[in-house]
N, C-alpha and C positions, 0 to 999 in steps of 0.2 A: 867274673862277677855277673851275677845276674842281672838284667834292667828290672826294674820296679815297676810291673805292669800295672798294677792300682797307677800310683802314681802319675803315668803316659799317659791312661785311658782319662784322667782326669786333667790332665792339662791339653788332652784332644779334644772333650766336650765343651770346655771353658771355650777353647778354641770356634768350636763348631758355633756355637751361643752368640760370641763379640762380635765376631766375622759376619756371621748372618744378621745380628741386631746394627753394626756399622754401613753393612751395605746396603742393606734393605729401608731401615726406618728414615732415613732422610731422603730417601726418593721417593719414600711413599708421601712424606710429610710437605715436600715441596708440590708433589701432584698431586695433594688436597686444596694446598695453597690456590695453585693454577685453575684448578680447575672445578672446588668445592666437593665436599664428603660424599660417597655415597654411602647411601642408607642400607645396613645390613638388610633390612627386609623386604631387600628387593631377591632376596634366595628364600627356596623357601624355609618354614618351621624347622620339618625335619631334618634339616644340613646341619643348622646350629644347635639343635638339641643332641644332636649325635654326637656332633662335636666336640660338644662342654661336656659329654662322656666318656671319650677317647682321649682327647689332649692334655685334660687337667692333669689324670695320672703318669702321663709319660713325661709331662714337665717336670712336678713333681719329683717320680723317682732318679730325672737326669739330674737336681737339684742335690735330692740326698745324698744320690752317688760321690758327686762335685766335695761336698761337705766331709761324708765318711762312710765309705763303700760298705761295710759292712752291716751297716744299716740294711741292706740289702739284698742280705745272702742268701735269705728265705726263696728270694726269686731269681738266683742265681742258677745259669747253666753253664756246666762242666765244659769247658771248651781251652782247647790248649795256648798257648801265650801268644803263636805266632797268630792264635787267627782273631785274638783280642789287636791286636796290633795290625791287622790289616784292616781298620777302620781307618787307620790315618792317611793312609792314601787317598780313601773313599773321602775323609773329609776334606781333603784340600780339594780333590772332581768336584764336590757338589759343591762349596764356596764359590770355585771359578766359574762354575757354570751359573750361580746364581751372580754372579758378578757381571758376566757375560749378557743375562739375559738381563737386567734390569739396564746395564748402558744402553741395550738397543730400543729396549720398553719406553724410557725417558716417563714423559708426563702421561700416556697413558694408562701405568698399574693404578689398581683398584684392589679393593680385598674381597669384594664380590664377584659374582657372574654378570653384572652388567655392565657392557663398556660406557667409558664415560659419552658424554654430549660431543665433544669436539675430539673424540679417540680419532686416530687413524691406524688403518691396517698396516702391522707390523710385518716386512715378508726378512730382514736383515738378520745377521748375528746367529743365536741359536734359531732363530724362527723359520730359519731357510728351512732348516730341515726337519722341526718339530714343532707342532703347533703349541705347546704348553711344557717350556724349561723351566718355568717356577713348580709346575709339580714335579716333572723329573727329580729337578733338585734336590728338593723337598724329602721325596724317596729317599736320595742317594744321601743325604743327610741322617736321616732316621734311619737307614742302614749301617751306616757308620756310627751311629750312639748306639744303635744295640750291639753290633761287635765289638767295640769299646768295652761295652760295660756288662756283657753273655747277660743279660734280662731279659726274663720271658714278660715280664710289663711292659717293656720297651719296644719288645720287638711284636708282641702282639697292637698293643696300643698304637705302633705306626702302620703295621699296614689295614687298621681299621680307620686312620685317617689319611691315609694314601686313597684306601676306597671310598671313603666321603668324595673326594677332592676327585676322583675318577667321575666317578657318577653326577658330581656338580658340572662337571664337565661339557657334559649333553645339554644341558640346559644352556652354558655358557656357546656351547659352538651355538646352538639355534637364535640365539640373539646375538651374536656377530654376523646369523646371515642377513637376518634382518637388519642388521644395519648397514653391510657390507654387498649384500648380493651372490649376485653372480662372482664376484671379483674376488669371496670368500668361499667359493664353490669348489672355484679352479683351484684356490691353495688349499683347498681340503684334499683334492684330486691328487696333488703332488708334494704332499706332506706328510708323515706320520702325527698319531694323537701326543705318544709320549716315545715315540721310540723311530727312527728314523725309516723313510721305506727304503728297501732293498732296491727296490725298481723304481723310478721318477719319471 
């Protein structure tokens, strides 16, 4: 008997969805508590205009999928079952890795580029070895919905906000130096941006 890849693909996504929405929203919502909101517009215009370009529809069509895949076939790629099925591995990596990085993150996360008032530099957990496991994540997240569900919305729409999240990036390390120093220099020296160094 066959498995019923609609089916897996969509109780992967639902997965991907609760997991990311159970681990993330309450540590973000206790470090607003702690520590007060900050204001998107402390990034700039073009981040969040691109953004509300690229995200809207990948949500969306993760949604419809969720609902009734078919809806969707327009933007469907021919891709064979096992490799619709090797997004569940990818989502349970990127879960744990966003599980990973927010215990270590604690009251620090924000949903901007600028670190909070009383941040401190995170070197523990994923951060030993990469400086930014919320966007790894994030990646490897959006990697797994789009092989879940072979969409070229999906799959185009996440790596154009993978590259948002890259290039907000720079901005983000320049105001950690600033606030950090030298002391953010050296763990720039012996860290990867999103991907671990070879050499340390």
């Amino acid at each position: 008997m066959q498995p019923d890849t609609d089916l897996i693909a969509r109780l992967g996504l639902a997965a991907i969805f609760l997991g990311a929405a159970a681990i993330g929203m309450p540590r973000r919502l206790r470090a607003d508590r702690a520590g007060g909101c900050v204001p998107r517009r402390v990034d700039p215009l073009w981040f969040w205009v691109l953004m509300m370009l690229a995200g809207p529809p990948v949500m969306l069509a993760c949604l419809a999928f969720m609902v009734n895949p078919s809806w969707l076939d327009f933007a469907a790629i021919d891709a064979p079952p096992w490799l619709h099925l090797l997004g569940l591995p990818l989502a349970g990596l990127g879960l744990a890795l966003f599980w990973w990085m927010f215990r270590h993150l604690g009251l620090n996360v924000t949903s901007t580029s600028m670190p909070r008032t009383d941040a401190t530099l995170i070197t523990s957990g994923p951060y030993r070895f990469i400086r930014h496991p919320m966007y790894l994540a994030a990646l490897i997240l959006l990697l797994a919905a789009s092989l879940l569900m072979a969409n070229w919305i999906v799959a185009v729409g996440g790596v154009s906000c993978f590259a948002l999240l890259a290039a907000r990036s720079r901005l983000e390390e320049r105001r950690l130096i600033e606030k950090f120093g030298d002391a953010y220099r050296e763990y720039q020296r012996t860290t990867g941006r999103f991907l671990p160094r070879l050499r340390r």
